[in-house]
C-alpha atoms as one frame of an Amber mdcrd trajectory, in Angstrom:
protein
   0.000   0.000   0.000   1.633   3.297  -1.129   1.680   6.169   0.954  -0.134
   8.221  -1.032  -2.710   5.759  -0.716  -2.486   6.278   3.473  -2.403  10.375
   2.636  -5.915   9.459   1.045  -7.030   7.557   4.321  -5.661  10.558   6.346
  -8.032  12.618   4.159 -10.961  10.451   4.947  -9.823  10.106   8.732  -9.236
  13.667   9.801 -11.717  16.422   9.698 -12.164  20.295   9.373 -11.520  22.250
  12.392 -14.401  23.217  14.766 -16.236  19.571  14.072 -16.006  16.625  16.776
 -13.088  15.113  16.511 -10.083  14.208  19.303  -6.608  14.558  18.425  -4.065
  11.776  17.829  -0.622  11.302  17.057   0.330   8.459  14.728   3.370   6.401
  15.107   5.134   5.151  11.976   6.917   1.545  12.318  10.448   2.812  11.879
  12.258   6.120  10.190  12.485   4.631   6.820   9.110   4.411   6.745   8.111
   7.914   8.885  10.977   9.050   6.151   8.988   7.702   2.870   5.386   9.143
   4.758   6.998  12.913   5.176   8.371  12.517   1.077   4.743  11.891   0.009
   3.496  14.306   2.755   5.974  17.219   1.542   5.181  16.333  -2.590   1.657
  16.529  -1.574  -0.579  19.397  -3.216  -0.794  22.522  -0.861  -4.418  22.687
  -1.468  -4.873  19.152  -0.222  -6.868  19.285   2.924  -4.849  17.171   5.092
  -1.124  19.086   4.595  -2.933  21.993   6.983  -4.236  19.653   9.786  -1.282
  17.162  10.152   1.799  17.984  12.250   4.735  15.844  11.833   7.281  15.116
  15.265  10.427  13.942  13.815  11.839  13.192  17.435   9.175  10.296  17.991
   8.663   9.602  13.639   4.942  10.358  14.031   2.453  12.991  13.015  -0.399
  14.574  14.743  -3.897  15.436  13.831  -7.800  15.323  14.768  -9.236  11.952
  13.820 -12.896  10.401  13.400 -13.445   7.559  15.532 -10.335   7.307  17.606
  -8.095   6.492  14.385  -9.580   2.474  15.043 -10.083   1.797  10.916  -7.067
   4.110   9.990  -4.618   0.370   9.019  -1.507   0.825   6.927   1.699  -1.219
   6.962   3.634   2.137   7.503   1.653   2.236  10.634   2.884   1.078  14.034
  -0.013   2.404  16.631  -2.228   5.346  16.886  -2.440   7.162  20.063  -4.627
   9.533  21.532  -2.683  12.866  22.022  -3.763  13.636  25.821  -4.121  17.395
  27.353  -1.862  18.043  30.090  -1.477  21.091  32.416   1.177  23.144  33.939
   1.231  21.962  38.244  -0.269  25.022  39.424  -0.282  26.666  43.020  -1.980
  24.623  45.533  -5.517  25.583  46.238  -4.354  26.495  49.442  -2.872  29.258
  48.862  -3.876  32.252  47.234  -1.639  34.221  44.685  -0.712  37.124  46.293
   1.515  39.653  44.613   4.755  39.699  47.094   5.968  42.933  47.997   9.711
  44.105  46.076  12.212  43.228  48.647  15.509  44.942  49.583  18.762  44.002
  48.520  19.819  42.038  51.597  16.538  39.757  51.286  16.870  39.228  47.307
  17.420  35.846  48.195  14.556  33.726  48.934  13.738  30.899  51.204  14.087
  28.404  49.125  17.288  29.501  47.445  18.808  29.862  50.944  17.686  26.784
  52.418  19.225  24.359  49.729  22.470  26.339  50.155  22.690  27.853  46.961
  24.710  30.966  47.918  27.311  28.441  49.082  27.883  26.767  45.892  27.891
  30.374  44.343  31.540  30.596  45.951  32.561  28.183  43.021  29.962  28.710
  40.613  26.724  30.528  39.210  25.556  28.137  36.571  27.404  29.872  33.786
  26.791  28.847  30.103  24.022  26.103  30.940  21.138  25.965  28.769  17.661
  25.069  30.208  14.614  24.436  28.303  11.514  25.461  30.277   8.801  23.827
  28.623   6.085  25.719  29.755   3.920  29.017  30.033   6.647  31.307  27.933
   8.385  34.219  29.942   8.100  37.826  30.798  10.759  39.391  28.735  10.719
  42.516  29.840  10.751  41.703  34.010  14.173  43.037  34.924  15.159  40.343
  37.328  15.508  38.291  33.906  17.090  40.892  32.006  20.433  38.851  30.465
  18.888  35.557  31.596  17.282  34.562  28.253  17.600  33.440  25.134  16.843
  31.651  21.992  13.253  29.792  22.662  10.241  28.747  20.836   5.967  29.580
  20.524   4.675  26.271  19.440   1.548  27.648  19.595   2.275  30.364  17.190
   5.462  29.519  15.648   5.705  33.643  14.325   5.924  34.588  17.997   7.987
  34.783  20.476   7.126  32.858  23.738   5.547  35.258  25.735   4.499  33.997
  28.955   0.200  34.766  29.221  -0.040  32.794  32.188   2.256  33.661  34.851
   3.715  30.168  35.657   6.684  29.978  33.484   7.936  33.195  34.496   7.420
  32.065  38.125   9.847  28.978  36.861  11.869  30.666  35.003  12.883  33.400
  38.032  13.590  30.207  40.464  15.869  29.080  38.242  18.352  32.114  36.877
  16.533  35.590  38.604  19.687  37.802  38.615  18.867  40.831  40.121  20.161
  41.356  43.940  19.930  45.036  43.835  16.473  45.807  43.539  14.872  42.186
  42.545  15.431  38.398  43.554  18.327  36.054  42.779  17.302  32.183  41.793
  19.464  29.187  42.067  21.461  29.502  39.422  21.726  33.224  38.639  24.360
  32.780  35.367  22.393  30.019  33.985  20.534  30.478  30.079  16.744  30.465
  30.091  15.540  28.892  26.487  11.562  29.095  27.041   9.667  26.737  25.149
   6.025  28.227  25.179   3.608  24.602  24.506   0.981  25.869  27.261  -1.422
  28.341  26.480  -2.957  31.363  29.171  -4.835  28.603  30.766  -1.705  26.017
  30.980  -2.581  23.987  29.072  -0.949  22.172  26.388  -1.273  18.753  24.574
   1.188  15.609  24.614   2.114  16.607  21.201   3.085  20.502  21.615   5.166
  18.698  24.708   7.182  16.263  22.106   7.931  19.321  19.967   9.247  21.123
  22.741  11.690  18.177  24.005  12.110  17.886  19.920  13.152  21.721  19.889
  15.371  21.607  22.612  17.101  18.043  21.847  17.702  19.635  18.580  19.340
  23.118  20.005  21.503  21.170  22.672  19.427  22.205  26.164  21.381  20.459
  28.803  18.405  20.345  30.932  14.495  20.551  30.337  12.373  21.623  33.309
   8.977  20.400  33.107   6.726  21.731  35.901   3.665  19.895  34.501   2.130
  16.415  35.157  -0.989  14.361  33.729  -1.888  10.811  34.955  -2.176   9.096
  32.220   0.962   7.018  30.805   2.003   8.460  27.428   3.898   6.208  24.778
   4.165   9.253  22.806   5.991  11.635  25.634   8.271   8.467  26.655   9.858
   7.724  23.473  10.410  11.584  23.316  12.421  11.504  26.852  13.803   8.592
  26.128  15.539  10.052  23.705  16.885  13.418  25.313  18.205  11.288  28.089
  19.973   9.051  26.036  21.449  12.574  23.949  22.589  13.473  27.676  20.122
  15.845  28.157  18.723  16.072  32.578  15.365  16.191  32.257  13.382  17.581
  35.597  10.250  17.065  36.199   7.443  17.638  39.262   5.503  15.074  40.996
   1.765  16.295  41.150   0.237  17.977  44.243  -2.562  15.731  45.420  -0.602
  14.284  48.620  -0.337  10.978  46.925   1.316   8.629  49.328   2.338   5.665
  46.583   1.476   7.598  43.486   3.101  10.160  41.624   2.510  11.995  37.676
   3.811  11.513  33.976   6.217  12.413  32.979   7.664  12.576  36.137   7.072
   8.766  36.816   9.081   7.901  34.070  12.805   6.164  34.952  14.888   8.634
  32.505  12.814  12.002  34.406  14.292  13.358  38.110  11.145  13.616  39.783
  10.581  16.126  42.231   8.766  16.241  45.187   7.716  19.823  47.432   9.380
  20.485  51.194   8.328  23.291  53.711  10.649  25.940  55.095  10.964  23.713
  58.427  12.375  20.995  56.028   8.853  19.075  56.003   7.550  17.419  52.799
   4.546  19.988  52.137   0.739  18.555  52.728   0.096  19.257  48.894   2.902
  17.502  47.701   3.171  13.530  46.381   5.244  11.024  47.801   6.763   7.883
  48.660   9.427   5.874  46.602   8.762   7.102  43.354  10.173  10.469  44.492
  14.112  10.521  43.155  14.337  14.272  45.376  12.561  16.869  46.962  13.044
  20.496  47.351  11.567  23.688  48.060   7.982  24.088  46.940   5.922  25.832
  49.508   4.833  29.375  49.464   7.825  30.416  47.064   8.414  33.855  45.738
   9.269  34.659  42.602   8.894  36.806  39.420   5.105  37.181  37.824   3.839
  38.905  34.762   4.232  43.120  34.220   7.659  43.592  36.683   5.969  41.736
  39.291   6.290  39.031  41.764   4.143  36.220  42.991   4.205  33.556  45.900
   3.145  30.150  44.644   2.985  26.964  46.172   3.331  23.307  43.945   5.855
  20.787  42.903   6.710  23.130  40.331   8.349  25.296  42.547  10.515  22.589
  43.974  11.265  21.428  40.189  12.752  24.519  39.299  14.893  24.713  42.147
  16.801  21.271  40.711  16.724  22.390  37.782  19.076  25.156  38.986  21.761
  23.055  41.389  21.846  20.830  38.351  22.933  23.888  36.075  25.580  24.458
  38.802  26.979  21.542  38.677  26.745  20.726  34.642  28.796  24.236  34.896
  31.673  22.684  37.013  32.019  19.193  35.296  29.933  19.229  32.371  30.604
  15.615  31.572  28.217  14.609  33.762  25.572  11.889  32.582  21.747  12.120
  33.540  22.335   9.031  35.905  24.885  10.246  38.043  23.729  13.401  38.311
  20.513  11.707  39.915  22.397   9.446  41.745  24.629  12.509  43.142  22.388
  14.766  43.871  20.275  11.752  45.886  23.563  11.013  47.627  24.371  14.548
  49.065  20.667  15.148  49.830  19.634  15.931  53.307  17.258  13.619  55.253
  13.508  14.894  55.429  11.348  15.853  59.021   8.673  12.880  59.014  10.179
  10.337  56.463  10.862   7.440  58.611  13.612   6.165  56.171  15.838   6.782
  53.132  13.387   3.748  51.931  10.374   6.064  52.206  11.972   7.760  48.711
  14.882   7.732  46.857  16.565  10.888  48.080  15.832  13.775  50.997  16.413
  17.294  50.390  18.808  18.279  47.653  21.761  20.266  48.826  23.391  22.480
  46.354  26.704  23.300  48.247  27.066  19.189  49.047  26.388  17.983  45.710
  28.939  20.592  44.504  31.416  19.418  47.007  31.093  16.114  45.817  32.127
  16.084  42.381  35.458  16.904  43.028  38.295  18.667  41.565
């Protein structure tokens, strides 16, 4: 069967915008045959219907569209399975807490809880993240708030590819400023205040986003050399589609971060983060407590700072937020610190590192209750050595 003959069944299979329909992404069999689909697909008349409505993802050889009837009669040799491409949102605060603009702080408190508590201005003796790239999959970013003035560059808007990510939503900023805020004079300083900020806007002004503009992201930033992705986001729902896609930045070497949920799951935690190649993060109090909202238990590879943490917002401002998104990005940032001193460093042992020279959690009975305590920025930099 050719596949012009399977561009014909896509025809039949997808439909116009606006009608019912869900979306799927399609998995070819292998790249010589994703390879002969995307020859026919590129060849293929610009007028015909189906070259608007299907979006290829090299990283994963698939394409996404909207299909009629789950994709059950769409049968080609080309194709391997047919998945349905699953919404997803951004871990938001905690419904405990209400976001409350925090007030601008002087110079000698630009350096929040959080920062402080995992001894980052320790580790800034030796380094400040310098020259480490992080992919923030996420809301976008504020370009313009001056505690990230410096802090970012190159990035994507997979939503609308002419644009640049602007953050419409708040939460990547709030990510974003944890990570690499660099303004002690009049602002807040993050974790790793030297570090590059490549935002990859997939999540739209509600945060939310679709497995598929998630694969494009890790696509985008396996194919501009991120050495981290943070992903504050989480679904429960196991994904073939977003595996295969980390899969494959953590076997390019690329740490990819991701937070647990916030339900205060004792056993259970979220995709992506429940996958082996993903750090998963869990959320700890300022008294060094894993927080109520937070999930749990063994699946956890680390926890950090995630309660009531301050950081930068939309229009200049700042915002105190509480989720295992906030204790993501804080990882995110010791990891930049260390990729900075010894950037050699695999995925693995940076888990297995930063579990090592973590600090045991208030109310976890044993190291067995989780993988690793609190991580510990100036430790884990201690510990790799000259």
């Amino acid at each position: 069967m050719s596949e012009s003959a399977l561009l014909r069944m896509l025809h039949e299979a997808t439909v116009a915008t606006g009608t019912s329909a869900k979306r799927h992404i399609i998995h070819f069999k292998n790249k010589a045959a994703y390879g002969r689909f995307l020859a026919a697909f590129e060849k293929a008349n610009e007028l015909f219907p189906v070259k608007s409505i299907v979006q290829p993802i090299k990283i994963i050889h698939a394409i996404s569209c909207a299909l009629k009837g789950g994709g059950t009669t769409l049968r080609h040799p080309s194709i391997r399975f047919v998945e349905e491409d699953i919404a997803i949102r951004v871990h938001g605060s905690h419904a405990r807490y209400m976001q409350q603009p925090a007030t601008p702080r002087q110079s000698d408190a630009s350096i929040p809880w959080g920062v402080r508590q995992i001894r980052s201005p320790e580790a800034w003796k030796e380094t400040r993240g310098g020259r480490i790239r992080i992919g923030v999959i996420d809301t976008g970013i504020d370009y313009s708030h001056p505690d990230l003035r410096g802090r970012i560059s190159r990035g994507i808007n997979l939503l609308h590819r002419g644009l640049l990510p602007a953050d419409d939503n708040g939460h990547g900023t709030h990510i974003s400023g944890t990570i690499a805020a660099s303004n002690p004079e009049s602002g807040m300083v993050g974790v790793a205040p030297h570090a590059i900020i490549h935002p990859v806007k997939a999540f739209d002004h509600n945060g939310t986003a679709y497995v598929s503009d998630i694969v494009l992201g890790i696509d985008w930033c396996v194919r501009n050399r991120m050495h981290i992705i943070n992903m504050s986001f989480g679904m429960k729902n196991r994904s073939k589609s977003l595996h295969e896609a980390v899969r494959t930045a953590n076997r390019m070497g690329i740490v990819v971060v991701a937070s647990s949920g916030n339900e205060g799951k004792l056993t259970s935690i979220d995709y992506p983060a429940r996958f082996s190649q993903v750090i998963s993060v869990g959320a700890t109090t300022s008294h060094k407590k894993i927080a109520p909202f937070s999930n749990r238990g063994k699946a956890i590879d680390l926890y950090a700072p995630g309660d009531k943490i301050r950081s930068t917002w939309l229009h200049h401002k700042y915002m105190e937020l509480s989720g295992t998104s906030m204790a993501t990005s804080h990882v995110s940032g010791v990891i930049a610190l260390m990729l900075s001193v010894k950037p050699d460093l695999s995925p693995s042992e940076i888990k297995s590192l930063l579990q090592k020279t973590s600090n045991p959690i208030a109310g976890l009975k044993s190291r067995s209750a989780s993988k690793g305590g609190e991580i510990d920025a100036a430790r884990a930099l201690r510990h790799l050595g000259p």
